[in-house]
Jmol script that loads the backbone (N, CA, C; Angstrom):
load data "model"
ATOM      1  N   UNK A   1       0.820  -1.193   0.000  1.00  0.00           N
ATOM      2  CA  UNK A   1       0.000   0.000   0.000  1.00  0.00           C
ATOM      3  C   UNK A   1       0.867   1.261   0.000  1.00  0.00           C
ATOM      4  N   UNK A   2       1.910   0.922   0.547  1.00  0.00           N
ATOM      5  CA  UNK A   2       3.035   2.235   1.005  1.00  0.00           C
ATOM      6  C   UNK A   2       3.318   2.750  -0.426  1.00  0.00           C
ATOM      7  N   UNK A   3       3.802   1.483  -1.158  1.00  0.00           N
ATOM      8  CA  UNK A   3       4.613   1.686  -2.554  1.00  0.00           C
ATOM      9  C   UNK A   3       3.925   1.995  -3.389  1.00  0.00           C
ATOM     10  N   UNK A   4       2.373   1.973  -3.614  1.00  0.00           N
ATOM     11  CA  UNK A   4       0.979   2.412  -4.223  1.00  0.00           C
ATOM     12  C   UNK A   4       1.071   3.960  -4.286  1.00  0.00           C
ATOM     13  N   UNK A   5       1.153   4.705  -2.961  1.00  0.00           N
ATOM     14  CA  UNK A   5       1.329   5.742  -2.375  1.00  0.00           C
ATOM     15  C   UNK A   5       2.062   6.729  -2.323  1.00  0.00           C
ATOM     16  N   UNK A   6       3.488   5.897  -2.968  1.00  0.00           N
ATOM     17  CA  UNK A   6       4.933   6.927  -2.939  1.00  0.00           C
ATOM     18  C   UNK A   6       4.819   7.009  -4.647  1.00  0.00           C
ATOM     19  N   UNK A   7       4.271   5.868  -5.414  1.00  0.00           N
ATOM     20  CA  UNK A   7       3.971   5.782  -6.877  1.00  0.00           C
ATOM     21  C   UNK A   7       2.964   7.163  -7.355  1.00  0.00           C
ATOM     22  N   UNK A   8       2.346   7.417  -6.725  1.00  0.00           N
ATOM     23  CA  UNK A   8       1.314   8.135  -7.216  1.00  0.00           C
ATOM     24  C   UNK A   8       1.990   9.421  -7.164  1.00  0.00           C
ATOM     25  N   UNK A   9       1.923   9.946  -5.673  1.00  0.00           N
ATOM     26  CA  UNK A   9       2.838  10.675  -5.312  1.00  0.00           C
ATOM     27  C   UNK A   9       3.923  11.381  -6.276  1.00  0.00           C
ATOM     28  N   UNK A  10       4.877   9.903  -6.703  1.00  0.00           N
ATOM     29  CA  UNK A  10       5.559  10.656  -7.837  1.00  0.00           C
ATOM     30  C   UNK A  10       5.753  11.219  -8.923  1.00  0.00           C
ATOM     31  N   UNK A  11       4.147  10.447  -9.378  1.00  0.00           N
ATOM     32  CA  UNK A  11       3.785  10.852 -10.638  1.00  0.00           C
ATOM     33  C   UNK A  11       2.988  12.329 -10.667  1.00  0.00           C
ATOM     34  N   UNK A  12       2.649  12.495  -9.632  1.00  0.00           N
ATOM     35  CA  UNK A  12       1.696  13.767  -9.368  1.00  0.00           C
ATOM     36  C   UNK A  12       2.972  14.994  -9.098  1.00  0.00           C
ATOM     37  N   UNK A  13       4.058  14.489  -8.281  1.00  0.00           N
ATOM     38  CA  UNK A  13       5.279  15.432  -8.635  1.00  0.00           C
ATOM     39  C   UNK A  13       5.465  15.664 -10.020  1.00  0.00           C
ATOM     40  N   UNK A  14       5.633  14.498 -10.672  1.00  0.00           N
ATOM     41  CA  UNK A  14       5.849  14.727 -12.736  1.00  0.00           C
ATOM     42  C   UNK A  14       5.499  15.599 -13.253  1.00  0.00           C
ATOM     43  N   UNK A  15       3.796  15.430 -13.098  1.00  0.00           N
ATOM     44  CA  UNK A  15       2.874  16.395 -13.672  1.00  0.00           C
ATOM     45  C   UNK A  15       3.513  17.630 -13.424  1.00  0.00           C
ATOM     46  N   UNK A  16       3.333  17.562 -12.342  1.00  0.00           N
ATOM     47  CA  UNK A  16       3.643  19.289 -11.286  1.00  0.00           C
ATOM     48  C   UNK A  16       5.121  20.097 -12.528  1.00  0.00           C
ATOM     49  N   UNK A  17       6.180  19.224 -11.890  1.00  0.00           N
ATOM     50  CA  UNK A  17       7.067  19.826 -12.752  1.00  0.00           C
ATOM     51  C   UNK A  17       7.357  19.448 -14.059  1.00  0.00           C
ATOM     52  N   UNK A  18       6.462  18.551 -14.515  1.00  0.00           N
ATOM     53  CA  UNK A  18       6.656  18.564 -16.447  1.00  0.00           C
ATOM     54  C   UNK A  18       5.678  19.989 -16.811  1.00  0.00           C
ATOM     55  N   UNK A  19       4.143  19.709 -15.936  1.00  0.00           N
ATOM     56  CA  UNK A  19       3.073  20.773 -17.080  1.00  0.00           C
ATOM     57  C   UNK A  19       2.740  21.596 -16.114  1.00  0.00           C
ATOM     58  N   UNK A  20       2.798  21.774 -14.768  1.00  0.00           N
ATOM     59  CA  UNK A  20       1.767  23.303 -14.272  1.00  0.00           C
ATOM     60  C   UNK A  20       3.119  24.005 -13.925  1.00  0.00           C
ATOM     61  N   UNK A  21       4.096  23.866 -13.821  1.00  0.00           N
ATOM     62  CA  UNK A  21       5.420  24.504 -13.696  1.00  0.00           C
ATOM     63  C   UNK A  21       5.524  25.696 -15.020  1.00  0.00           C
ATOM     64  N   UNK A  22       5.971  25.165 -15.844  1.00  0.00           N
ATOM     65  CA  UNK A  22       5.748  25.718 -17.177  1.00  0.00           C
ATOM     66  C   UNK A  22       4.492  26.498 -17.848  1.00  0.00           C
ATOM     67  N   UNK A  23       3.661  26.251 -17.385  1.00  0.00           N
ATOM     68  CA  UNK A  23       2.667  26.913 -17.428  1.00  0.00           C
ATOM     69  C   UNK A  23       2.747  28.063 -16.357  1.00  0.00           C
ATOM     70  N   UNK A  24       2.921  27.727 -15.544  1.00  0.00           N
ATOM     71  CA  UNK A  24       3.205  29.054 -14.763  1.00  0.00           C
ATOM     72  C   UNK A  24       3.961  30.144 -14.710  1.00  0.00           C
ATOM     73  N   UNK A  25       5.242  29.447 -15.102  1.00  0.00           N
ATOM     74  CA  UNK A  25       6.097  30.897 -15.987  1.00  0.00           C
ATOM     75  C   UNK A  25       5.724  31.334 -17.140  1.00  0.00           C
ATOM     76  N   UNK A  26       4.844  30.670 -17.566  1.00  0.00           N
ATOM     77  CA  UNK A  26       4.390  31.059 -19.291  1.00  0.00           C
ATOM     78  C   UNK A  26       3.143  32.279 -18.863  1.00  0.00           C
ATOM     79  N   UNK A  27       2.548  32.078 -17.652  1.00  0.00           N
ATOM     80  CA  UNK A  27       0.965  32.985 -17.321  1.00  0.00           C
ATOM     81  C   UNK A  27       1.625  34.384 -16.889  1.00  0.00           C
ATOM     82  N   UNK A  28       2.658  33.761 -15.776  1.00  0.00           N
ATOM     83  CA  UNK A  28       3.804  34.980 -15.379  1.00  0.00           C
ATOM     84  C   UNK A  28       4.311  35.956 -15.837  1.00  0.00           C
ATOM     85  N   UNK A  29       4.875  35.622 -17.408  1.00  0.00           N
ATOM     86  CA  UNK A  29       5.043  36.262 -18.487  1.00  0.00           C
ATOM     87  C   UNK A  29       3.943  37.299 -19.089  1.00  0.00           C
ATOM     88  N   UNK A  30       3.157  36.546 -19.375  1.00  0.00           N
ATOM     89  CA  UNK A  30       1.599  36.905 -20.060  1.00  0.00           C
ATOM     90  C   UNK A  30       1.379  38.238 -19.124  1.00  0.00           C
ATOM     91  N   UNK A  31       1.262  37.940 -17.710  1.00  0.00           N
ATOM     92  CA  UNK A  31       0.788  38.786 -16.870  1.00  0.00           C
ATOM     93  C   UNK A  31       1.429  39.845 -16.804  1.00  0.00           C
ATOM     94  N   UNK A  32       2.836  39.913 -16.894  1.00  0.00           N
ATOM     95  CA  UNK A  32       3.711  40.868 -16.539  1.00  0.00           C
ATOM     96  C   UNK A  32       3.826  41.619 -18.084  1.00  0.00           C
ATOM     97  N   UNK A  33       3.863  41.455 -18.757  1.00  0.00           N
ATOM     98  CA  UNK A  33       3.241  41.997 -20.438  1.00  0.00           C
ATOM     99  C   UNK A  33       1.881  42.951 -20.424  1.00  0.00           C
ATOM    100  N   UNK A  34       1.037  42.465 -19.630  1.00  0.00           N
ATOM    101  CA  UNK A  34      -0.088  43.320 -19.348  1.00  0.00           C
ATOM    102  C   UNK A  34      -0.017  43.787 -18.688  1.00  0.00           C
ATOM    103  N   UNK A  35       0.687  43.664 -17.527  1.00  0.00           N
ATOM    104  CA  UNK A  35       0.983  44.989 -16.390  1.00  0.00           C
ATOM    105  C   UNK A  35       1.858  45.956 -17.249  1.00  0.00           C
ATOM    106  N   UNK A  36       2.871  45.731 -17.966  1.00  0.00           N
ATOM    107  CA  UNK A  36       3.447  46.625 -18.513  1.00  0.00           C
ATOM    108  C   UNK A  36       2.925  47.733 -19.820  1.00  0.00           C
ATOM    109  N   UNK A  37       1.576  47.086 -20.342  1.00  0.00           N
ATOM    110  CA  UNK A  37       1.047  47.552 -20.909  1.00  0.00           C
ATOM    111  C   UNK A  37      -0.157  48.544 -19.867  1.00  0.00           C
ATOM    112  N   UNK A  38      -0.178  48.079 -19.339  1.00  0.00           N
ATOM    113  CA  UNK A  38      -1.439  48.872 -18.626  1.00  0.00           C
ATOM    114  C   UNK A  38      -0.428  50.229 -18.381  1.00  0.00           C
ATOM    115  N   UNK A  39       0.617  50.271 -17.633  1.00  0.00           N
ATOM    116  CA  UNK A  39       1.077  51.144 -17.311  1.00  0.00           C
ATOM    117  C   UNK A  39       1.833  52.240 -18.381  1.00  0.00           C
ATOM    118  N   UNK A  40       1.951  51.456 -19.156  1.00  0.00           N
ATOM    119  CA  UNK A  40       2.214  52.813 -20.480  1.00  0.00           C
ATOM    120  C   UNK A  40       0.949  53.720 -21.007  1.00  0.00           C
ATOM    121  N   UNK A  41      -0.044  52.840 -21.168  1.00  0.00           N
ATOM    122  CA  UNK A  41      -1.393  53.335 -21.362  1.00  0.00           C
ATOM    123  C   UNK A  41      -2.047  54.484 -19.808  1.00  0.00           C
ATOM    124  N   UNK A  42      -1.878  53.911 -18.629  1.00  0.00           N
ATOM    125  CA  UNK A  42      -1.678  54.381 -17.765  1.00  0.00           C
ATOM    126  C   UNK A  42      -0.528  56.699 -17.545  1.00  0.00           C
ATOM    127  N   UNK A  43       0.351  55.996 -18.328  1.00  0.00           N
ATOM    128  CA  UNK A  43       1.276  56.739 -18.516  1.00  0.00           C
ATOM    129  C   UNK A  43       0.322  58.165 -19.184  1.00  0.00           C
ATOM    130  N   UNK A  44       0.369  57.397 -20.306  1.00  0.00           N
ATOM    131  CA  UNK A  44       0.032  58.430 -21.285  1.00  0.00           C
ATOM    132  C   UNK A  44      -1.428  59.207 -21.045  1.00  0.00           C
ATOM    133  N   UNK A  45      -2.393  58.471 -20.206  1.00  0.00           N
ATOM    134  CA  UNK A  45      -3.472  59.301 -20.138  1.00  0.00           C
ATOM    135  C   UNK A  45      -2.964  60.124 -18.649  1.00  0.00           C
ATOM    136  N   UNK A  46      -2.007  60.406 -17.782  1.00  0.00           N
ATOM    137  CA  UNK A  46      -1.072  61.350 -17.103  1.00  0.00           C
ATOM    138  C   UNK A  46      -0.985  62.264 -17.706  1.00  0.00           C
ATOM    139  N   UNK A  47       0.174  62.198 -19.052  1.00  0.00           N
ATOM    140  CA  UNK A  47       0.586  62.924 -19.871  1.00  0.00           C
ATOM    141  C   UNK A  47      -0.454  63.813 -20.481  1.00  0.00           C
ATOM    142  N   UNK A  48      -1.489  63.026 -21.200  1.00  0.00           N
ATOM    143  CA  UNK A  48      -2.686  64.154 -21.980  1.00  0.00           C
ATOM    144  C   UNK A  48      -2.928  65.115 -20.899  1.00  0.00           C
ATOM    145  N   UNK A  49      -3.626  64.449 -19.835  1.00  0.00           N
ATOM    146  CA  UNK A  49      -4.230  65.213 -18.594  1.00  0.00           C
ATOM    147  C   UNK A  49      -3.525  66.240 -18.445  1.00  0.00           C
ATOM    148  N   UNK A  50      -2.401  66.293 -18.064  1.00  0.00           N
ATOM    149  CA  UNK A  50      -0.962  67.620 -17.860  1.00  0.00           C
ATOM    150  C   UNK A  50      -1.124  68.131 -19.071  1.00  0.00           C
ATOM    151  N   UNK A  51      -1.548  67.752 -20.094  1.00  0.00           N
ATOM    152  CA  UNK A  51      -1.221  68.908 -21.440  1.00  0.00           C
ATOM    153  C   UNK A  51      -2.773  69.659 -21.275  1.00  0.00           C
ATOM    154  N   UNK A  52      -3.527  69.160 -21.153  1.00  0.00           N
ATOM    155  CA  UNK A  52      -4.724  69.431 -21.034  1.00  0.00           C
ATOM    156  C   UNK A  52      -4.978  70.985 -19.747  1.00  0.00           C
ATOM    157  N   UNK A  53      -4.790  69.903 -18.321  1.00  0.00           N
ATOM    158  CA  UNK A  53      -4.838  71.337 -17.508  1.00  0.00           C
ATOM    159  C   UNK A  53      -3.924  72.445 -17.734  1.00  0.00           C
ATOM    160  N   UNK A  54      -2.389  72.174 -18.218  1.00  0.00           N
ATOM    161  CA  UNK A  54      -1.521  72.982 -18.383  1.00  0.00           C
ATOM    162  C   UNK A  54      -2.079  74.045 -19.848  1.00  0.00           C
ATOM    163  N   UNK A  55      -3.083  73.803 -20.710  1.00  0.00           N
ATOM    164  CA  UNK A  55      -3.187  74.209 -21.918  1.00  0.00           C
ATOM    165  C   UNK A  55      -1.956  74.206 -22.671  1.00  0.00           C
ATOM    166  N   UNK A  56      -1.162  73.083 -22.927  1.00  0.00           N
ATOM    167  CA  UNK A  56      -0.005  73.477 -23.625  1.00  0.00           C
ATOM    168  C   UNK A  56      -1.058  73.022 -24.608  1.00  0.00           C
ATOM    169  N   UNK A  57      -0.304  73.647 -25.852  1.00  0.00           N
ATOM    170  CA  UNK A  57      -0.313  73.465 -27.629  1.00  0.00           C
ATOM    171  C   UNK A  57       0.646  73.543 -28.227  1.00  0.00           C
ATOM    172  N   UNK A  58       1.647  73.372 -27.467  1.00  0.00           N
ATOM    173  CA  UNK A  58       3.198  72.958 -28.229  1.00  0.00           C
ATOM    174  C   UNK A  58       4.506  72.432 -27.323  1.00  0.00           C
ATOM    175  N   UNK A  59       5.484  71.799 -27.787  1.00  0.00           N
ATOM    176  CA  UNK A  59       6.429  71.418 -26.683  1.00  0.00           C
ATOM    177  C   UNK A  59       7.128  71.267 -27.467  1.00  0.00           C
ATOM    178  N   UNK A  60       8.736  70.858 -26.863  1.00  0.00           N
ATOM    179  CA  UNK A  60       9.607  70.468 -27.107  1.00  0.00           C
ATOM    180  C   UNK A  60      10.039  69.102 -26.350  1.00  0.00           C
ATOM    181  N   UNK A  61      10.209  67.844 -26.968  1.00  0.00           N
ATOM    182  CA  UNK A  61      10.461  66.896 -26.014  1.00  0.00           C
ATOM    183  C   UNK A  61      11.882  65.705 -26.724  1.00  0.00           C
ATOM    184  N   UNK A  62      12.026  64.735 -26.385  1.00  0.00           N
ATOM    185  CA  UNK A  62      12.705  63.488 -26.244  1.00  0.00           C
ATOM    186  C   UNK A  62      12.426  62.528 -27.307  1.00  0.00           C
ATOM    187  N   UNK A  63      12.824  61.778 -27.889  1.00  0.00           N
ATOM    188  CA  UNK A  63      12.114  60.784 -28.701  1.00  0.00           C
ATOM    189  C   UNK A  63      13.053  60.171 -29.115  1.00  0.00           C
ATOM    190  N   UNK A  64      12.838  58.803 -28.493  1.00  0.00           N
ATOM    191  CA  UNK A  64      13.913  57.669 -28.285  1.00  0.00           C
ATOM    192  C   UNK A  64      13.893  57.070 -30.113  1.00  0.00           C
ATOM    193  N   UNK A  65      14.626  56.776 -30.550  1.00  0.00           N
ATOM    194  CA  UNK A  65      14.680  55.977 -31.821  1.00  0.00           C
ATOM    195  C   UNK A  65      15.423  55.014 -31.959  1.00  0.00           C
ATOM    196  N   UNK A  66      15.584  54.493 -30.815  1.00  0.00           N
ATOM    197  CA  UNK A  66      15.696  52.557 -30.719  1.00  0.00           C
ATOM    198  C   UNK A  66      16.840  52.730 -29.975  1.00  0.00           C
ATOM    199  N   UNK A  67      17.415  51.665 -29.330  1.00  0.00           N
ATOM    200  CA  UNK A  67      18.374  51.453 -28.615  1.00  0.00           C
ATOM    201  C   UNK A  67      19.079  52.237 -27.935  1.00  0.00           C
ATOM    202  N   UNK A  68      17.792  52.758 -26.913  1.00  0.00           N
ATOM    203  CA  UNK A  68      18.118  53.984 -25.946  1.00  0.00           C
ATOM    204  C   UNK A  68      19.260  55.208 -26.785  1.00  0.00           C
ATOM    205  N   UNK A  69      18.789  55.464 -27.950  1.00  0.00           N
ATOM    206  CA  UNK A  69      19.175  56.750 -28.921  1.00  0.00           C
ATOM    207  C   UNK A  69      17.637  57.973 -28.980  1.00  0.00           C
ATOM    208  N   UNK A  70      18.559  59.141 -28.344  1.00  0.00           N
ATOM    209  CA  UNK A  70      16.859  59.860 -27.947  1.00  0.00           C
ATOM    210  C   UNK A  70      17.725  60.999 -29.069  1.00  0.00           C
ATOM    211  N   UNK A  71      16.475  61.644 -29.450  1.00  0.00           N
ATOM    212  CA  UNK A  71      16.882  62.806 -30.310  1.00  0.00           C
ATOM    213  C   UNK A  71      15.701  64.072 -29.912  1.00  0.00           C
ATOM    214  N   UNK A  72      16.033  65.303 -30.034  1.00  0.00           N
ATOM    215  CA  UNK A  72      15.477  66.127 -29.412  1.00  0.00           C
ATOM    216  C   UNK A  72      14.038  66.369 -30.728  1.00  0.00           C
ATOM    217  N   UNK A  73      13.079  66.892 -30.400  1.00  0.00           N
ATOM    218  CA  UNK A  73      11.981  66.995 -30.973  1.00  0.00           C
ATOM    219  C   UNK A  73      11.050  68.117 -31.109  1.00  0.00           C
ATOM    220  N   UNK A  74      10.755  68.795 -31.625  1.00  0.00           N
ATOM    221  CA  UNK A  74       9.598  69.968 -31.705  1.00  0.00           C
ATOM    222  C   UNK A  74       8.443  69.463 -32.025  1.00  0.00           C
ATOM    223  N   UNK A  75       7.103  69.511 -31.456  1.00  0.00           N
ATOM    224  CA  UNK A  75       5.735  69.102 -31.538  1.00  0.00           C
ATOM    225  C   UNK A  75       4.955  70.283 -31.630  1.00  0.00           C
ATOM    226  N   UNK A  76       4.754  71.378 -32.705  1.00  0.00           N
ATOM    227  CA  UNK A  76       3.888  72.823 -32.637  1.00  0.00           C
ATOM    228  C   UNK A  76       2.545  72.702 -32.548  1.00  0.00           C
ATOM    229  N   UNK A  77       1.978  71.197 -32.749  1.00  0.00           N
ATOM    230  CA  UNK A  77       0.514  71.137 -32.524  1.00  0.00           C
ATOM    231  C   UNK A  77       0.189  69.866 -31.736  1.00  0.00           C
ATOM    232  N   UNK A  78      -0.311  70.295 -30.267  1.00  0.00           N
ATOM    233  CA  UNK A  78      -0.336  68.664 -29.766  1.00  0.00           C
ATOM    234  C   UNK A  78      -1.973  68.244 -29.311  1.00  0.00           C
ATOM    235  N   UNK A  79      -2.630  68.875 -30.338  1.00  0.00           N
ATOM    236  CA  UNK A  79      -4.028  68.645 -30.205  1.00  0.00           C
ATOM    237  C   UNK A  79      -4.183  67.231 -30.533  1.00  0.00           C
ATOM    238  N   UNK A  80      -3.234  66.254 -31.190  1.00  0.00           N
ATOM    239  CA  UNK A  80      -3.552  65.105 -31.496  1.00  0.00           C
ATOM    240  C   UNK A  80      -2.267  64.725 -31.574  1.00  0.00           C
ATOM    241  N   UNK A  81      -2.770  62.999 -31.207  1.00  0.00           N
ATOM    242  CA  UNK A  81      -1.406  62.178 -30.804  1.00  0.00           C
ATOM    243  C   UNK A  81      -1.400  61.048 -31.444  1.00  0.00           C
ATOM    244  N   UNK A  82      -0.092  60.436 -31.585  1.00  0.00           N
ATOM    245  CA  UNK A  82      -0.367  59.150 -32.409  1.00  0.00           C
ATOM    246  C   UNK A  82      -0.009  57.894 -31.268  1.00  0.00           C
ATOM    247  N   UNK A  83      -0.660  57.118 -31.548  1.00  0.00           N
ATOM    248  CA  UNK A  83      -0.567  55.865 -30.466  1.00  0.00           C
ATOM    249  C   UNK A  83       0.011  54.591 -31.111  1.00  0.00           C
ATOM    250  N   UNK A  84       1.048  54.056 -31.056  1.00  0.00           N
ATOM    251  CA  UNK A  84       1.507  52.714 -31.893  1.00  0.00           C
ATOM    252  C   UNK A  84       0.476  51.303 -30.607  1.00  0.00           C
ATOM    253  N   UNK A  85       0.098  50.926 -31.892  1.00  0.00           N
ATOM    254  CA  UNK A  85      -1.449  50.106 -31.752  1.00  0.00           C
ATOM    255  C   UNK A  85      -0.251  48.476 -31.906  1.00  0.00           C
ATOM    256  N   UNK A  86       0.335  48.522 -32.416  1.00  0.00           N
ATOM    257  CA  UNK A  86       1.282  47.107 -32.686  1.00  0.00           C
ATOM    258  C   UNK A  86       1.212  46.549 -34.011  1.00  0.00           C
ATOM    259  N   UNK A  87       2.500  45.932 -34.123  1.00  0.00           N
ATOM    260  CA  UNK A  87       2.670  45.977 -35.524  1.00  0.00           C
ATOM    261  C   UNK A  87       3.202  46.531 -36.412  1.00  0.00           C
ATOM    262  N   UNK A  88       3.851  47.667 -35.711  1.00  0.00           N
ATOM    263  CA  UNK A  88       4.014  49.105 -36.422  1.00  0.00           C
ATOM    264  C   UNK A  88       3.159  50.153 -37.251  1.00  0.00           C
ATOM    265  N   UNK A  89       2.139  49.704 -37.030  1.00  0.00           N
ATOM    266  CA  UNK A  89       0.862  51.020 -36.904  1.00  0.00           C
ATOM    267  C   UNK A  89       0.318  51.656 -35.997  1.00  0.00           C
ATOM    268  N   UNK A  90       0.408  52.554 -36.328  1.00  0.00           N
ATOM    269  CA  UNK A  90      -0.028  54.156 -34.983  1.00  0.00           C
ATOM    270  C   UNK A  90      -1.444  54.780 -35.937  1.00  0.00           C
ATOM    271  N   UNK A  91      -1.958  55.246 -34.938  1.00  0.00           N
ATOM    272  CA  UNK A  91      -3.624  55.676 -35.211  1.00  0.00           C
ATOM    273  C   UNK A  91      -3.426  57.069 -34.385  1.00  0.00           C
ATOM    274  N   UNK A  92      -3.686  58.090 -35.167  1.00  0.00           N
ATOM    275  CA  UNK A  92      -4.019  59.464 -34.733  1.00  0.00           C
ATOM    276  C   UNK A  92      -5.467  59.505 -34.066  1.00  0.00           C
ATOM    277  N   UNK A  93      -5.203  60.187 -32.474  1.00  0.00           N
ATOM    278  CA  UNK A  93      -6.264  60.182 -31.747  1.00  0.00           C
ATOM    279  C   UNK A  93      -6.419  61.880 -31.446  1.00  0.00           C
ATOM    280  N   UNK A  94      -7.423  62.635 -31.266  1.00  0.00           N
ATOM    281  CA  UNK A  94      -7.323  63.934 -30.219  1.00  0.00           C
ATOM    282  C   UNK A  94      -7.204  63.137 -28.698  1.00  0.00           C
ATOM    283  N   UNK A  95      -7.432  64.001 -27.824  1.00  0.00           N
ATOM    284  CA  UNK A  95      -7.005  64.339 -26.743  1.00  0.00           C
ATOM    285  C   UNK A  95      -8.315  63.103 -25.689  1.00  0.00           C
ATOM    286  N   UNK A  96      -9.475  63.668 -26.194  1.00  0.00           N
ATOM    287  CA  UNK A  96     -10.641  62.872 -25.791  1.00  0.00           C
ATOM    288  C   UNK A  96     -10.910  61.759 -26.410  1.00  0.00           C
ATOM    289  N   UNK A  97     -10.405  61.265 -27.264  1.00  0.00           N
ATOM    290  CA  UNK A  97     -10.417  60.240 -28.034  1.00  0.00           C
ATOM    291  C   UNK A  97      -9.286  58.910 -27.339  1.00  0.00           C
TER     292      UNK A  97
END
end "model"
wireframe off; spacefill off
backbone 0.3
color backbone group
């Protein structure tokens, strides 16, 4: 009965670390992808808000162009913004949009 017991046991360890192991760093992942997305999205409705109460309609800012290479930027109209949607397409939104 013992050896019935330590059998099962081990196989239920198997499972554990062949399939819900792996699965769990795989959800982990998933999850932490959407936290990181929330918080850019997060980000940016900050950002409108501050352009908004501040009434800016123009700035000067930052704009990274890959591999932490930022180049300086002029924006003279920031009534509308572009949002990269994925894929490499961006969709022009206003402010309330």
């Amino acid at each position: 009965m013992e050896g019935y017991r330590q059998e099962k046991v081990q196989k239920f360890e198997e499972f554990v670390d062949r399939r819900l192991k792996p699965d769990l760093v795989r959800a982990i992942s998933e999850r932490d992808k959407v936290f990181e997305q929330q918080k850019i999205f997060s980000d940016l409705r900050r950002n409108i808000e501050n352009l908004e109460e501040n009434s800016v309609t123009s700035l000067r800012t930052l704009v990274n162009l890959g591999s932490e290479v930022y180049m300086q930027a002029d924006v003279p109209d920031t009534q509308r913004i572009f949002v990269d949607i994925g894929l490499g397409f961006h969709v022009e939104f206003t402010w309330s949009e």
